[in-house]
N, C-alpha and C positions, 0 to 999 in steps of 0.2 A: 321578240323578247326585249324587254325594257334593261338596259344594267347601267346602273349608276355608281362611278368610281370613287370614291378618297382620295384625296393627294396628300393629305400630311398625317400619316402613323405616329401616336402620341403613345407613350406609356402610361398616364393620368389622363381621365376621361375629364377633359373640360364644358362640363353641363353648357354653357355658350357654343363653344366649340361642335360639339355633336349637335345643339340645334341650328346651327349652321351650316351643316353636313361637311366639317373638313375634316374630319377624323377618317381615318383610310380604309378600303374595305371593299368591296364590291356586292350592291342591291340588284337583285333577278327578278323583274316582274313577269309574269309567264302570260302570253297572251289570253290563257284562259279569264285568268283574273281582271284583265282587264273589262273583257266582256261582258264577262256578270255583275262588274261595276256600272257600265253602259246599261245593261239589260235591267239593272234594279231601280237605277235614274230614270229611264223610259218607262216602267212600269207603275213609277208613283206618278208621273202628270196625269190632271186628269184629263179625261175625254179619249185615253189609253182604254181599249176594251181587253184584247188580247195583244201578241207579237209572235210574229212567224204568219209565214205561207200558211195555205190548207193543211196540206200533210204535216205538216209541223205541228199545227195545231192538233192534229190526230192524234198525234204521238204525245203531244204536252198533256193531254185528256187525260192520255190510259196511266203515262206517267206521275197525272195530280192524285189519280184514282190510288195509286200506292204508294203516293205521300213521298212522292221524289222529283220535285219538279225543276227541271233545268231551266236557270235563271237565262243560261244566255241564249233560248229559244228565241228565233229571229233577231238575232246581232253575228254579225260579222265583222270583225277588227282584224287592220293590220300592224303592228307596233312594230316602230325602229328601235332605232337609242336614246332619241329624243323625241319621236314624235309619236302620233297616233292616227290614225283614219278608223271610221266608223259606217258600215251600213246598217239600217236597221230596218224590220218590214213592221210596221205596224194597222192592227183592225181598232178603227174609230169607232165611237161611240154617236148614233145617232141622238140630235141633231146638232152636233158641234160643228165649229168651223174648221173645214180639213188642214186651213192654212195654218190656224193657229197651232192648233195640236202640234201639227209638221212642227213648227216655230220652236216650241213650248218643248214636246220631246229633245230636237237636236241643242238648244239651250240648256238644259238639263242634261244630255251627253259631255257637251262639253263643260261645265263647270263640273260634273265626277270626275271627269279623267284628269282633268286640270289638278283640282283642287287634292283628289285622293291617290292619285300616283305621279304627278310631277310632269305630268309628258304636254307639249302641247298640242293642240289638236290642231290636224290641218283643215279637215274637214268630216262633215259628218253627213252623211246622205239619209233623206227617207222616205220611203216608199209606205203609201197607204194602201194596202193589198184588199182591205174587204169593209165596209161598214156593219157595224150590228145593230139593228133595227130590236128595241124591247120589245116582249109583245106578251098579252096576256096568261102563254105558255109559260113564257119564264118564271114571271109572278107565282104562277100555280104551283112550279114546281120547286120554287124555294120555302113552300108554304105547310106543302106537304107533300108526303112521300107517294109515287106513284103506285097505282092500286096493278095487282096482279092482274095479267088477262086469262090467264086461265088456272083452274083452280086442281 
């Protein structure tokens, strides 16, 4: 967990002041939060299919299916007091370049964490677990609804 302290308690809020963060006080950032910040950075690059292992992905399915989907699905973070570390697994999208993506994801980790919780990043690891190959199936089945097999 992230906690960022105040050193000077003021009785008048000085709008400079507060955006300077001297004003006294103690900020709790929860490791969750952070994750789903990582996880939601990783999810806009493109050439991001899914994230998470197999079984994750299993789970993320049944989970989209009722409309509750856990953002920080294949991210793992660790947070100090100041810092951050990140693993992520992610499934590429064929025919991207793996490195890029790699590249493009962890760039994208780190200026969220950076930029939307204060912590620096030490590092961010990523694993490409699966590629997704489109195939005519998909197409069909965004197109229309699949027909009963039995009636």
């Amino acid at each position: 967990m992230a906690n960022v302290t105040g050193t000077n308690p003021q009785t008048k809020i000085d709008p400079t002041a507060a955006a300077a963060g001297s004003l006294g006080g103690k900020t709790t950032i929860d490791d969750g939060v952070v994750a789903k910040i990582a996880g939601i950075a990783a999810r806009e690059v493109p050439g991001v299919y899914a994230l998470g292992g197999g079984a994750a992905r299993v789970v993320g399915a049944i989970r989209d299916a009722l409309n509750t989907t856990d953002l920080t699905q294949g991210i793992s973070v660790e947070v100090g007091e100041k810092q951050a570390a990140a693993d992520v697994t992610i499934v590429a999208e064929y025919p991207v370049s793996l490195q890029k993506v790699a590249d493009d994801v962890r760039a994208a980790i780190y200026r969220a964490i950076e930029d939307l919780v204060g912590l620096d990043v030490t590092e961010v690891n990523v694993t490409v677990n699966d590629v997704h190959i489109p195939s005519e199936d998909d197409n069909e089945e965004q197109k229309a609804p699949q027909e009963a097999r039995v009636q």
